[in-house]
N, C-alpha and C positions, 0 to 999 in steps of 0.2 A: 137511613137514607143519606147520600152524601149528598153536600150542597154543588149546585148550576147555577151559570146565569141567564138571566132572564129580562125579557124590557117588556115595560106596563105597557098590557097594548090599551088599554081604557079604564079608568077607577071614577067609579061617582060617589064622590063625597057624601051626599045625602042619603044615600042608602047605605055606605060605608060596606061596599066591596069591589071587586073589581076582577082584570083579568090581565094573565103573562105570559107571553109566548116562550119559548124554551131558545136561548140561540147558539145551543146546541147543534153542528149542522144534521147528526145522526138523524136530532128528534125535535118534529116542529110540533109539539104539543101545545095545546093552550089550558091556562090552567086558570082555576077559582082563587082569590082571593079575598078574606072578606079580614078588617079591621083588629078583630081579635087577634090577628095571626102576624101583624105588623110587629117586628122586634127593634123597636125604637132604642137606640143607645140613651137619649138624651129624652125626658118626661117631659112631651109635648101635650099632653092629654086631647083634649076631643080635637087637636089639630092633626092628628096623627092622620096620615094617609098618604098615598104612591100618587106620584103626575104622570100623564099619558107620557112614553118616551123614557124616562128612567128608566135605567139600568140597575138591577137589583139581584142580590145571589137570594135563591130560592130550594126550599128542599118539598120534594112530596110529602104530608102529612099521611100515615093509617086512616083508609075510610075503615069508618067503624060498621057495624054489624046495619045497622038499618040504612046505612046511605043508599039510594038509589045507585042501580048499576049506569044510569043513563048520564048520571051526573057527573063533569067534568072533575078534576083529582085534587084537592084540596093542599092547599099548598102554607107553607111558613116564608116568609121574609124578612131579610134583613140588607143593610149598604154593601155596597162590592166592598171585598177588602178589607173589612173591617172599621171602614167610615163611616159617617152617617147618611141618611137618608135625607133626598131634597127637603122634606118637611119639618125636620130637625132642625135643618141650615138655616130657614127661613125665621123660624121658631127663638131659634138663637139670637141672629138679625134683628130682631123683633124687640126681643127682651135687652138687647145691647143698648138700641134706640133710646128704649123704655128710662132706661138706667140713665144716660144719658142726660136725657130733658131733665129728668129728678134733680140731674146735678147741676146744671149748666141752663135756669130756666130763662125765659126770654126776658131781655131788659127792657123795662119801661123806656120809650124814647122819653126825654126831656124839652 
């Protein structure tokens, strides 16, 4: 399957899946996505996840033999472009900070 784009229409972290509408104008599909299926360029680990509103290229996954026919179509993700993903960005940000203070720690006032 070739990849589309698609924007998170809602992801809950805590259950770690979510859902993307196709903004394809042919095809207003809504599709499943759940964590596993996140193709992070940059090893965010249990940070890993889509923001409602993101924009993301998506490809349909193969339902396998026992999925439910009722069930919405099972989808891969990765950044437009070949960018990263909001969660990466933030991720990155994070670890810059991190890096940061390590070096540059606060001076006692005198």
């Amino acid at each position: 399957m070739s990849w589309s784009i698609g924007k998170v229409k809602k992801y809950i972290h805590k259950k770690q899946f979510g859902f993307i509408t196709s903004c394809e104008e042919e095809d207003e599909n809504e599709f499943f996505v759940h964590k596993v299926n996140i193709i992070a360029k940059e090893p965010v680990g249990p940070d890993t996840r889509l923001y409602t509103g993101e924009y993301v290229y998506y490809r349909v996954l193969e339902n396998n033999e026992e999925s439910d026919k009722k069930m919405l179509p099972k989808v891969e993700v990765s950044g437009l472009l070949g960018k990263t993903l909001r969660c990466e960005d933030i991720y990155l940000q994070q670890q810059h900070r991190k890096k940061n203070q390590e070096n540059f720690p606060e001076q006692e006032e005198i």
